[in-house]
N, C-alpha and C positions, 0 to 999 in steps of 0.2 A: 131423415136428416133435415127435411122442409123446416123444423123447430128454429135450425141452426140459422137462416135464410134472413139477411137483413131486411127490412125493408126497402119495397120497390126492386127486388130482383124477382124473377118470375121462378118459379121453379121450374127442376129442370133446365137453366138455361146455363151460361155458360159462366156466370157469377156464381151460380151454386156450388156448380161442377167443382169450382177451383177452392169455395170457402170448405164443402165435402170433400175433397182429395184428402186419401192416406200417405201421398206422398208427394213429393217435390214433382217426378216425373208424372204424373195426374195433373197437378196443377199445371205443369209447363203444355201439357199436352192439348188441355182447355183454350189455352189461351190463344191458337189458331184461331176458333171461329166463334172469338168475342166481336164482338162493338165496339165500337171507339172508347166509351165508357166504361165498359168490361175492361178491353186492352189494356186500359191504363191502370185500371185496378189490379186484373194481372201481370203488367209488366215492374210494380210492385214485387208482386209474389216473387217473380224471375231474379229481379233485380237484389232478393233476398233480403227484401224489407222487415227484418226483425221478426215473423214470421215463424217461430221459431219450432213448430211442430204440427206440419200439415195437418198430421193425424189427428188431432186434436181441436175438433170443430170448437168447442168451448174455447179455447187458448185463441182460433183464431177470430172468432166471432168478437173477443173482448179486445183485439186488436184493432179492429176495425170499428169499434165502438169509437166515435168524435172524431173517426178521420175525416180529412177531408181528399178528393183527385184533382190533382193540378196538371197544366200540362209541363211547364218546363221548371227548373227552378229559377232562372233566369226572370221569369214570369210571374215571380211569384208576390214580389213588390206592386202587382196589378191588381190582386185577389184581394176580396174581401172574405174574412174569416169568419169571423164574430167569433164571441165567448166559448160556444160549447166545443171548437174545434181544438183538440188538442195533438192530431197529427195530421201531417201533411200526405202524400201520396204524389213521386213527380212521375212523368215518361224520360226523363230524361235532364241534364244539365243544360247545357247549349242547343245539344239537336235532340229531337225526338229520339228515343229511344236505345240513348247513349248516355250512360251514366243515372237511369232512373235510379230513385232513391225514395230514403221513409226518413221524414222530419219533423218533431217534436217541440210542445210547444217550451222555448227557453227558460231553465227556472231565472235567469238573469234578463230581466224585462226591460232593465235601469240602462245598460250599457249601450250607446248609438252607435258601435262600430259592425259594420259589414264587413261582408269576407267571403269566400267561394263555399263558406260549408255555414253561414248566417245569413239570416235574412227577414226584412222584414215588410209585413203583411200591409196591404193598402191602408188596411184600420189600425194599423199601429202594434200587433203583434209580432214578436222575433220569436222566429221558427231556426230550430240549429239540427245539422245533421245528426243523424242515430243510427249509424251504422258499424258493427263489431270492428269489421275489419272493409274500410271503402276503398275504394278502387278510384284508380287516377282520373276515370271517368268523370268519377261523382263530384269531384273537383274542377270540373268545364274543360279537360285534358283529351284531344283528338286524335295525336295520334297520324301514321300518316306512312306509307310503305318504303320508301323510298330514301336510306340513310345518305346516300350521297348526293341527293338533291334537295336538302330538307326544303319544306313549303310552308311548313306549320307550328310557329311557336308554339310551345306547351309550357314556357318559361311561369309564366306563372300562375297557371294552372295546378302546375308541380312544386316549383319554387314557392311560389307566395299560396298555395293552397293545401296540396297533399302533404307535402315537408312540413308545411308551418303548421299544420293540425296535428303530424303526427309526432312534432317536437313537444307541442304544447302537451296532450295527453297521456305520448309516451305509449300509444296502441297503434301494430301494423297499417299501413298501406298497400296494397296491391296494386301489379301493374297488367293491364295484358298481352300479349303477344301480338306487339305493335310495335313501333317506333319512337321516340317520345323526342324532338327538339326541343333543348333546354339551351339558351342562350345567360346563363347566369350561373355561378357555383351554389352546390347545394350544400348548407351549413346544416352536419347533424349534430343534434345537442342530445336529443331523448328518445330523437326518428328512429321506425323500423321500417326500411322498405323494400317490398317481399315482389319480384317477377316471378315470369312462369320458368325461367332457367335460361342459361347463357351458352353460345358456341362459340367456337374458337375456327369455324370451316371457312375463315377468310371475307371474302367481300362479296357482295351479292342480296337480294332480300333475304331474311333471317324470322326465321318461325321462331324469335326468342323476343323477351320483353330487353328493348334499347333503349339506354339512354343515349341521343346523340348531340356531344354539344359541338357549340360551334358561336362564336363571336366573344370567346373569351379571352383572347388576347395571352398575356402571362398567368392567368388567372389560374387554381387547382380546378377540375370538375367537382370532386367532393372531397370536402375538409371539416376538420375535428379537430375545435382548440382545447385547452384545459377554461379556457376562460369563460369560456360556453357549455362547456358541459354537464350535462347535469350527471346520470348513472352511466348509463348502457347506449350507443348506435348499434345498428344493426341493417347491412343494406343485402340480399344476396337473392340470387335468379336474374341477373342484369349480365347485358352487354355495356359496358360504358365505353364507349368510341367517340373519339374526336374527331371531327367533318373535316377536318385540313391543320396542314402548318400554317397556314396564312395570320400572319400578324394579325390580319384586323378579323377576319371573317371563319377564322380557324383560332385553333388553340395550342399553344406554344408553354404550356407549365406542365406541372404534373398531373395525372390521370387522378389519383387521392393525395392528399397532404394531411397526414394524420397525426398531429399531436396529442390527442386526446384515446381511449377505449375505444376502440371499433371492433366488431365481428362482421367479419368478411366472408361469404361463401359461395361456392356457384360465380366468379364472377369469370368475364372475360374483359379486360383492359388495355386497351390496343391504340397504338397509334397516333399518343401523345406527343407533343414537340421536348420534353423534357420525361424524365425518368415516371413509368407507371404508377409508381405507389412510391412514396418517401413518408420515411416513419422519423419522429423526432421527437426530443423533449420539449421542455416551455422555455422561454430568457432566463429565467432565476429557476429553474429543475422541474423535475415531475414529468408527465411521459405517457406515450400509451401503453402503460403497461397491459399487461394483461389482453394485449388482441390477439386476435386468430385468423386466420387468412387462408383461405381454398383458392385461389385465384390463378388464374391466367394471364401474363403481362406479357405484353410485345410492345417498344418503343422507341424511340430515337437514340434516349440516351442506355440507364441502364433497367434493366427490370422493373426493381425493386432494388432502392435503400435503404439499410437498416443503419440509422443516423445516428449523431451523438443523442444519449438518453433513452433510447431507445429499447427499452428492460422489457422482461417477459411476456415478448411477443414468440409467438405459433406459427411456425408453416405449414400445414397438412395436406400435401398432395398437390403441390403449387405448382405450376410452370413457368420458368420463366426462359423462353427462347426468342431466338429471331430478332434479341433486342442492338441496338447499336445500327439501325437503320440507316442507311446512307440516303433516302429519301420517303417519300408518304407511302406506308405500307409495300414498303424493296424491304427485302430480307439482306443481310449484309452477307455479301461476298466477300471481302480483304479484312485484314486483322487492322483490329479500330482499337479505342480505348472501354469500350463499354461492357457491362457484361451483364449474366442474368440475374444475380443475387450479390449485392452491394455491401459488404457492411465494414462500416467505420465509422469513426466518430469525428475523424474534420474532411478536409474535401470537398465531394459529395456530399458528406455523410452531415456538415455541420457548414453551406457555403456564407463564406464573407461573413466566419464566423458570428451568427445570428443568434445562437442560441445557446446556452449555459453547456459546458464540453465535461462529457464521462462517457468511457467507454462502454460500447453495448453489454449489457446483462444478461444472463438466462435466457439467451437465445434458445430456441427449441423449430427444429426444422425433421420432421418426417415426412420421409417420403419426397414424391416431385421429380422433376428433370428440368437440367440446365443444358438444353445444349442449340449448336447454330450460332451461340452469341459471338458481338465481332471481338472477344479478349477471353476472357477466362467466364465457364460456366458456375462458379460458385467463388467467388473473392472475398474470403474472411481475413479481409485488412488486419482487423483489429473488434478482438471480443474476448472476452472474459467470464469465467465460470459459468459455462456452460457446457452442461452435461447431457443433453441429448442433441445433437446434431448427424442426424442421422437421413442423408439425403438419398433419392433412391438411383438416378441414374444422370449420368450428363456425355456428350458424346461431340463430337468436331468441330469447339469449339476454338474458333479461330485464331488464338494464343500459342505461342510452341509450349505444352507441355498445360493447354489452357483448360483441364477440365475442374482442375480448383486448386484454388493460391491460397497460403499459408500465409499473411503479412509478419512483421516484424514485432505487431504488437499481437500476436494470437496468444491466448492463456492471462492467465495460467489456469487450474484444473477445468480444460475444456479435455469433451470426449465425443472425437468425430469414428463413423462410422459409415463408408458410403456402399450402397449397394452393388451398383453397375458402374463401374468408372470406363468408357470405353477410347481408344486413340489414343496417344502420346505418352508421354514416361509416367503421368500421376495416373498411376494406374493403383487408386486406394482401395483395398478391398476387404479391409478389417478393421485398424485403429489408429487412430494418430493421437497423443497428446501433446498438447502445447505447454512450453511453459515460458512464463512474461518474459515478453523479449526476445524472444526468439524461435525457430521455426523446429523445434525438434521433435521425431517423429519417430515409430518405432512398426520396423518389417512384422511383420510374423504370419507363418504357415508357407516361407519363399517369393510371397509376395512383394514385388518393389515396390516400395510406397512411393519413392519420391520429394523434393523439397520443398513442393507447394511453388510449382513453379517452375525456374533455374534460379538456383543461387540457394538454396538450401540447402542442409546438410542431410546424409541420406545413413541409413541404419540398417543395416541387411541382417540375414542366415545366409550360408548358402550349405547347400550340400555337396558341392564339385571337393570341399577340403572339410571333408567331416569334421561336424567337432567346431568350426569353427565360427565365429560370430565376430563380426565386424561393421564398423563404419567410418566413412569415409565425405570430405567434403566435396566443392565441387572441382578443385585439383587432383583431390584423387591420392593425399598424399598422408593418409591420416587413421591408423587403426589400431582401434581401440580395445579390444579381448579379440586375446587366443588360446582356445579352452581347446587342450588334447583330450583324444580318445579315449585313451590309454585310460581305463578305469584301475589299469595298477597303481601309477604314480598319486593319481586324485590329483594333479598339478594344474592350477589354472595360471596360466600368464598374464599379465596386462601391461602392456604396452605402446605408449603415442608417440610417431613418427613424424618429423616436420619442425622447422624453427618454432622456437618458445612450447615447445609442447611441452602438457603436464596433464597430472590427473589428479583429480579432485574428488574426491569424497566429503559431503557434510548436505544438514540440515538445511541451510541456507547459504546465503552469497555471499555471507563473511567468515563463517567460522566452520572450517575444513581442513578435513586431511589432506596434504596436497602434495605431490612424488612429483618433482621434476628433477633436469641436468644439472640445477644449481644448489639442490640438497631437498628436504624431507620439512615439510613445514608442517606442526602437527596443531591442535585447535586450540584453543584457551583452554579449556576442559577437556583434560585425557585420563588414561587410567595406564600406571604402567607396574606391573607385578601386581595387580590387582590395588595398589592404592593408585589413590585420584591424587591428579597434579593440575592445579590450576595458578592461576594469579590475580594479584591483587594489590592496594597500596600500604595492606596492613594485616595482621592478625586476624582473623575472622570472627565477628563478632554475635555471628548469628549463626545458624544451619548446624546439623547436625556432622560431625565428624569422625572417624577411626584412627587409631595410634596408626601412624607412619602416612600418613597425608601429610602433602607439602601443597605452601601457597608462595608462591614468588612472587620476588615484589615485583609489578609491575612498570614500577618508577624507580630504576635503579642511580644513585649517588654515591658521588664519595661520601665515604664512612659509615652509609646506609648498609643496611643488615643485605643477603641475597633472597631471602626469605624466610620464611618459620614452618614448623615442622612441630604436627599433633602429636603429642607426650601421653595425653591423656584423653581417649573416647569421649565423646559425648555432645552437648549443646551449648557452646559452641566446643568443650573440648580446652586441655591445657596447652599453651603452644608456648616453642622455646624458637628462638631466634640462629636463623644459618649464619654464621660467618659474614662481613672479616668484624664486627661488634662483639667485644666480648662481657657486657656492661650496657643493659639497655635503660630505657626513662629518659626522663629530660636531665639533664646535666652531666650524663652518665658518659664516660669513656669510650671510645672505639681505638681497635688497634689495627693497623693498618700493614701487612707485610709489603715491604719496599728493599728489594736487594738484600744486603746481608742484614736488615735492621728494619725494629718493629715502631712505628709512630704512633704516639697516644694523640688523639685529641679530645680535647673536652668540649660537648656542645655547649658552655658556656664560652669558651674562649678562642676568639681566632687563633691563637700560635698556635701550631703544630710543636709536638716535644718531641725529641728522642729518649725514648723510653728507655730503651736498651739495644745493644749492636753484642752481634755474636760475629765473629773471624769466622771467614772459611780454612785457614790455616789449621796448623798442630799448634800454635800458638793463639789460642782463642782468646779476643780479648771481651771482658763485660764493661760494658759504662753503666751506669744509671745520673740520668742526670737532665736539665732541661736543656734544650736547645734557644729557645725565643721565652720569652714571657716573665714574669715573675712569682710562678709557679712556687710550691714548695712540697721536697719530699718526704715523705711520710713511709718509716719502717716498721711495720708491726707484725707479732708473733708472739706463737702461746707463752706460756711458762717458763720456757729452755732459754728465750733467750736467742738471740742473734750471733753466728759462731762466723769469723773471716777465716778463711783454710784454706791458701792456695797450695796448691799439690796435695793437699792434703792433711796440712798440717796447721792446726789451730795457732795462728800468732795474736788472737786480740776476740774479745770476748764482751759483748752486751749483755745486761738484763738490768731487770728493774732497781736493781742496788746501786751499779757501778759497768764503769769500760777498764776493765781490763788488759794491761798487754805483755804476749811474753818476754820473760827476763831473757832471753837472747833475740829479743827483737825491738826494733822502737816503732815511731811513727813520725812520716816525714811529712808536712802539711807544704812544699813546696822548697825549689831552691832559690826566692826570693823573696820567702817569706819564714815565719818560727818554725823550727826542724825540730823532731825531736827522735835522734838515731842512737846507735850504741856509741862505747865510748870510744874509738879508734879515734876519731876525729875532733866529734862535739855533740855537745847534748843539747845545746839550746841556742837559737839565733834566729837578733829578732833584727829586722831590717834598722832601723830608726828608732826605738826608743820601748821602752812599758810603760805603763800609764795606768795608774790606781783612781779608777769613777773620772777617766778624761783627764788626768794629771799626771804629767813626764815624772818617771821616778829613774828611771836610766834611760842613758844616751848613749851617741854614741863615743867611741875611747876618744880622750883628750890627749892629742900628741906635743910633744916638745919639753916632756919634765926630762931631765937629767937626773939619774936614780942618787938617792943619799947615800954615804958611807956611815959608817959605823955600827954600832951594835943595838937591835932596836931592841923595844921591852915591850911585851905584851904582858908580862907577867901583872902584878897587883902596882899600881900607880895610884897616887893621891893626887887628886889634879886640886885640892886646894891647900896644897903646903906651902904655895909659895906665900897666899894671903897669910896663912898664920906665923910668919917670920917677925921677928920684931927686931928693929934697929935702934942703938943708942944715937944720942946725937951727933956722937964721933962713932961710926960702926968700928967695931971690933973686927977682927981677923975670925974669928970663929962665926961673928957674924954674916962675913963675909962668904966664908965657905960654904955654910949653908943654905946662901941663896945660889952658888955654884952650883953643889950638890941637886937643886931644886929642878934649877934649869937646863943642866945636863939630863934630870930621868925626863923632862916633860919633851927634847929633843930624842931620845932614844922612842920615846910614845909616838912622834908623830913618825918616827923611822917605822915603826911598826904599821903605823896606818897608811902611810906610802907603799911599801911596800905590798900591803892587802889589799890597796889599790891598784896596784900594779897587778897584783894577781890576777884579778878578776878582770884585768882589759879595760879597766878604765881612765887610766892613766898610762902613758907612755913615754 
């Protein structure tokens, strides 16, 4: 192996021994009874300077190829390198032989910034850490036994060194089984930071890697914004304790305030002045989704809150007890407000409404125990669709009935499942579902579930009344199935007891079957003889339909139809119209039954008509006629013709020729107006006068003639005999006579026409 031997090491010596060791425990073994030069060369090796395969003398000999041994890295701005040095070798960061490391010479020569893991050389070379995974040491971090007396800031050793390197590269940090004061919160963006594992055995030195802060005031210990973040945090094998409540020199906020992705494991978190761990969304949404959490919380207020936004976050095997502390690390004794698992979305869950409000999502809880806390071990205020919540035990928790509460807003399809529920009535031991809004819950196997609380409604089996299934509120006054034994009848009962009680069947929260004391409310959509009955404001225009489907109208009116009814199958189907319409379209008729009489109206015209009136008597009378309007009636009929036949007997006869009327009947058009009856009395009478095209041709009788005597003539007259008379100029006697003669017939003529004046009532 002498081949292998740098120069200026002797063989044999104890620089050999360690560049020749096949294994890590070889080299470590060497490194007793090195030399100061040696040491430091092996304290390298120890410190697992990149090194990366003892066995392999070639591998390490080329490692050591251009290093250089330095003592600290603090020291290192003293050192002069020159060109051919391309790694460092320290014993240490601050102290000798605490946090040695292996440093490489920068490919970024150009940049003057310093920093706990950069550094540059007397002659002007920046030398940067090169360690897979470095340790808080290697970052100038001390460290210090003693968590309730801290001595030793490691603030920014951790803070401004271990965290800010492992933000930037986004590769582990390690811590060791120390104690670490950090007086500042730790922002992770991209950070992994890895202890050797956390206890929960109370107060005392601790063989676990601590973080202990203290002088943060309101401040979180460690938080995760969306606005910083880059992929993935990841912190676990930590104690994170906080040194006091003290305002100033303690810490009074939360233990984590996580708005961003964290994976959490291994942790213990204890003894904050505000609640452990508080999960939340961003001001305008977004969220941690997707964390996971192993942790341990104990602290002031509640465990852990699962806050508004706060979507697909993990619990796996979490504790959260002992929280609602009535002072620094007292366990509560008396029932407080606080508990071990928080979730809601205002509150707590969302304070002085800070942050953009939805209720938590896909929450996911396996496993863990809630119990000791000062109110309820597990309080799901308010969560939604979540389907594993499956917690494993919680127990005397200081609330009556306090091992886990059902809020108002649980559901809807959440599905809890708890293992060990032990003390008081929620004794959950199989399944609850929620649905929005409210707390309902369902027994099964004789187990009481309980109402998440008091004041929920409860849902049994019991076996004392076979057969039966019931639940009840918390009066006690309310049940819901009662299923007999009796597999002869096969009779189930259902029935709800109590003011306004009913029952409800449907889909959803508006459209159900519903059986109450005040009648049978059935849904929009039903089915009865196997046709479907729905409603509507019209005909159906679309969807497929069956002969004897009915759609009602939704929007019922006067003279509006009450709905229509499928005539003919199909898409949409022929549909004819129910009652009281008998005439559909726009200007079309509706008749409207009212008492003993049927009303038309026409959607063009406001008046209402009287169509027609039928008697309730043996004396039935018809009108056909309008009531209001200036309407006109219209008779029509095939070929035959229009027949009037009262009793049965045809008196008067239409068609297209002619009206006719029977000869022992007449027709009387009114008794103050033209009549026209048989002959007993009169045939014709007209009020006032006839009139040929608006011209008076008869009036009425003129009284006051005095009737003529004598013999009148209708017979043959010559009414110009008298003109052809001729007279001499002394008239003659025969002359004479024959104007006699003349004026005697034309006197008997007018007797005649007086007389036929007289007839006919025109004269009097």
């Amino acid at each position: 192996m002498t081949e292998w031997i740098p120069a200026g090491l002797e063989p044999g010596g104890v620089g050999e021994r360690v560049y020749a060791s096949t294994s890590e425990a070889e080299a470590r073994e060497a490194i007793g009874a090195a030399a100061d030069d040696d040491a430091r060369l092996a304290g390298a090796v120890q410190a697992g300077a990149n090194l990366a395969d003892l066995s392999d003398p070639v591998a390490a000999l080329a490692q050591l190829k251009g290093a250089r041994m330095v003592g600290l890295f603090v020291e290192l701005e003293g050192e002069t390198m020159g060109e051919d040095v391309v790694a460092v070798f320290t014993a240490g960061h601050t102290r000798s032989g605490l946090g040695a490391a292996r440093y490489v010479l920068d490919a970024d020569q150009a940049s003057p910034s310093a920093s706990a893991w950069r550094r540059r050389s007397a002659d002007g070379f920046w030398f940067a850490l090169d360690e897979a995974e470095p340790t808080f040491e290697q970052f100038g971090a001390l460290g210090q036994a003693d968590h309730l007396n801290p001595s030793v800031d490691d603030t920014a050793a951790i803070v401004g060194g271990a965290v800010a390197w492992s933000n930037l590269t986004g590769r582990p940090v390690r811590a060791g089984g120390r104690i670490y004061n950090v007086r500042d919160t730790i922002e992770l963006t991209y950070g992994r930071l890895k202890g050797v594992g956390s206890t929960n055995s109370g107060a005392g030195a601790l063989a676990t890697s601590c973080l202990l802060f203290s002088h943060l005031g309101a401040k979180p210990g460690i938080r995760t914004t969306l606005a910083t973040s880059k992929k993935l945090a990841l912190i676990e094998g930590f104690d994170l304790r906080a040194a006091s409540w003290d305002p100033v020199t303690g810490c009074t906020g939360y233990g984590l305030d996580i708005g961003a992705r964290l994976i959490a494991r291994d942790l213990s978190v204890q003894h904050w002045g505000k609640s452990g761990l508080f999960l939340h969304g961003g001001v305008a949404g977004g969220g941690p989704y997707h964390s996971r959490f192993e942790t341990f919380l104990f602290s002031k207020e509640h465990g852990a809150v699962v806050g508004t936004g706060a979507n697909a976050v993990t619990f796996v095997d979490c504790e959260w007890k002992w929280n609602g502390a009535p002072s620094y690390g007292v366990a509560p004794t008396a029932a407080g407000t606080w508990d071990g698992l928080h979730v809601n979305h205002t509150g707590a869950g969302n304070p002085s409404g800070a942050y953009a409000s939805y209720t938590p999502d896909a929450l996911s809880i396996i496993g863990g125990d809630a119990s000791y806390n000062s109110r309820y071990g597990y309080n799901f205020a308010s969560v939604r669709r979540s389907g594993a919540l499956f917690p494993g035990y919680a127990e005397l928790n200081l609330a009556t009935d306090g091992q886990v509460y059902l809020g108002g807003d649980f559901g809807p399809y959440c599905f809890v499942h708890f293992g060990t529920i032990s003390g008081g009535s929620a004794n959950v031991k199989m399944a609850v579902y929620g649905s929005y809004g409210r707390t309902n819950q369902i027994y099964v196997g004789g187990e009481y579930l309980g109402g998440g609380g008091t004041g929920g409604s409860k849902i049994g089996y019991t076996f004392q009344n076979v057969g039966l299934a019931f639940a009840v509120n918390t009066a006690g006054d309310v049940s819901v199935a009662s299923v007999p034994s009796s597999a002869a009848t096969g009779q189930m009962d259902v029935r709800v007891d109590g003011a306004g009680a009913r029952i409800r069947l449907g889909s959803n929260l508006t459209d159900y079957f519903e059986v109450a004391s005040d009648g049978v409310k059935l849904p929009a959509s039903h089915y009865k003889g196997g046709k479907k009955r729905t409603q509507d404001t019209a005909a159906p225009a679309t969807g497929t339909w069956a002969v004897g489907d009915i759609v009602e109208n939704s929007s019922p009116a006067s003279y509006a139809p009450f709905g229509w009814v499928c005539v003919t199958a199909g898409t949409p189907g022929s549909w004819r119209e129910i009652g009281p319409r008998l005439a559909g379209g726009s200007g079309g008729s509706v008749f409207i039954p009212q008492g003993g009489a049927y009303l038309s109206r026409d959607f063009g015209n406001t008046a209402d008509l009287q169509l027609l009136t039928v008697g309730s008597s043996a004396n039935n009378n018809l009108f056909v006629g309008h009531g209001t309007g200036a309407g006109v009636i219209n008779l029509q009929s095939g070929s035959g013709g229009v027949n009037f036949a009262p009793s049965g007997t045809t008196v008067a006869s239409l068609n297209a020729a002619r009206f006719a009327v029977n000869t022992d009947n007449a027709l009387d058009f009114g008794t103050s107006a033209a009549r026209i009856k048989d002959g007993y009395s009169y045939t014709w009478d007209a009020k006032t006068s006839f009139k040929v095209n608006g011209t008076k041709v008869v009036g009425a009788q003129e009284a006051g003639w005095t009737a003529a005597s004598g013999t009148p003539n209708k017979g043959a007259w010559n009414a110009d005999a008298v003109g052809a008379l001729a007279f001499s100029a002394t008239p003659t006697q025969a002359e004479c006579v024959a104007l006699r003669d003349a004026c005697a017939s034309a006197h008997k003529r007018m007797k005649a026409t007086e007389d036929a004046l007289r007839t006919h009532g025109l004269i009097n």
